[in-house]
C-alpha positions as a Python dict, from the first residue, in 0.01 Angstrom:
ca = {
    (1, 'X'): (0, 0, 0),
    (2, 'X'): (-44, -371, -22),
    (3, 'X'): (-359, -522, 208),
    (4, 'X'): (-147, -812, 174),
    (5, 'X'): (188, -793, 261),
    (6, 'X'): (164, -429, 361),
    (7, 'X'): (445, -295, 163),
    (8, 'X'): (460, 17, -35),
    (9, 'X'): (410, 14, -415),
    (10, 'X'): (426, 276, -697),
    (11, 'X'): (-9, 300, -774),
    (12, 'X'): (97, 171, -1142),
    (13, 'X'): (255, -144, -916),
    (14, 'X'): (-89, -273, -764),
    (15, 'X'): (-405, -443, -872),
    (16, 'X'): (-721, -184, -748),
    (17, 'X'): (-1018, -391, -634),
    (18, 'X'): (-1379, -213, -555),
    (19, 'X'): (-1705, -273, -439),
    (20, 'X'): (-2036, -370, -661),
    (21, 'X'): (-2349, -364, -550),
    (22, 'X'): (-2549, -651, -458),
    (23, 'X'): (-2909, -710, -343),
    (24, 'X'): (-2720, -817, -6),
    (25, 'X'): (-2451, -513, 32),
    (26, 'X'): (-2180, -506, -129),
    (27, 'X'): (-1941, -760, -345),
    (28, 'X'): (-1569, -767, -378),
    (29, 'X'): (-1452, -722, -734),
    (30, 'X'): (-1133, -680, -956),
    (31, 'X'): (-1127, -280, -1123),
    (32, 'X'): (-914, -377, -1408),
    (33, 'X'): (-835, -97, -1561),
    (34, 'X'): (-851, 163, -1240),
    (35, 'X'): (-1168, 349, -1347),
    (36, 'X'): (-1410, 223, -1077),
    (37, 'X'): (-1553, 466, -887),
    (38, 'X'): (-1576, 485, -503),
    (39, 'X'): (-1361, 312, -244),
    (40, 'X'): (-1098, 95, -336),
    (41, 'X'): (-805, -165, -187),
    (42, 'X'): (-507, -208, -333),
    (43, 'X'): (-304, -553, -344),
    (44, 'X'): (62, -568, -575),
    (45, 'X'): (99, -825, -794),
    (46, 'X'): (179, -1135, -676),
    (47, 'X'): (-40, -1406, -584),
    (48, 'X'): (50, -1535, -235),
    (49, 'X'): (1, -1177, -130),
    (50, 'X'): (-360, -1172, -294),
    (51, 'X'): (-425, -1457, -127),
    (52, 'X'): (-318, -1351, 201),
    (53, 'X'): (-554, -1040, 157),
    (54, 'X'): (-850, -1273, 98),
    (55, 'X'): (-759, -1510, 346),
    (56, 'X'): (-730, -1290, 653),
    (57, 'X'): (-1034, -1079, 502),
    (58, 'X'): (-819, -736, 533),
    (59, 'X'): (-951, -632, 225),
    (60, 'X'): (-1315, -704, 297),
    (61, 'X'): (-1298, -567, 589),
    (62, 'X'): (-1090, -187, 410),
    (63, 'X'): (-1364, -191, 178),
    (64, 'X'): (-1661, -313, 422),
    (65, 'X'): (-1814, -578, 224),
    (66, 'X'): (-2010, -889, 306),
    (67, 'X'): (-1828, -1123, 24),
    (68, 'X'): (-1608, -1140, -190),
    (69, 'X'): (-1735, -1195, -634),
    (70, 'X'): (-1720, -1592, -626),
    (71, 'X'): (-1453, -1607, -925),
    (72, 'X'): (-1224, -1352, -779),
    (73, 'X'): (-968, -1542, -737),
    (74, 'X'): (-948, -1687, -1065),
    (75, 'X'): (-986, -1383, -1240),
    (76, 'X'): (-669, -1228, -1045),
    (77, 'X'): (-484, -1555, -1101),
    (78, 'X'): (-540, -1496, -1478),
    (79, 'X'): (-447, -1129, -1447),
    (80, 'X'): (-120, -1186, -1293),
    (81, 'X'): (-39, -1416, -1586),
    (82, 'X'): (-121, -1172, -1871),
    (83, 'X'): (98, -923, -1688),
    (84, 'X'): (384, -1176, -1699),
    (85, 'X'): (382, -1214, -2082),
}
């Protein structure tokens, strides 16, 4: 499910994010290829929705971290275009 828009996806549909340890808890971070281990949140892949995620902290707040990786949301930006082409 989407911590965006809260629809239901096919796994293979969504973007898996994780948590990396930091000296201050925890940091939000993009599992690219799905092998990160622990807890994850899902978002599909589109954008607005990722922003919406961020923006209303749902999936800091699935996950339980403190921030989210300062280029996060460049890095999904540029992963939603390579999935395009």
């Amino acid at each position: 499910m989407c911590t965006g828009c809260g629809e239901r996806f096919a796994k293979a549909a969504l973007v898996r994010f994780t948590v990396r340890a930091t000296g201050t808890g925890g940091e939000l971070t993009l599992d690219r290829d799905g092998s990160g281990g622990g807890r994850g949140g899902y978002v599909c892949r589109n954008l607005e929705c990722f922003n919406r995620a961020l923006d209303k902290k749902s999936l800091i707040r699935r996950l339980g971290v403190k921030s989210e990786h300062p280029e996060l949301r460049e890095e999904f930006a540029r992963l939603i275009e390579a999935c395009r082409k």
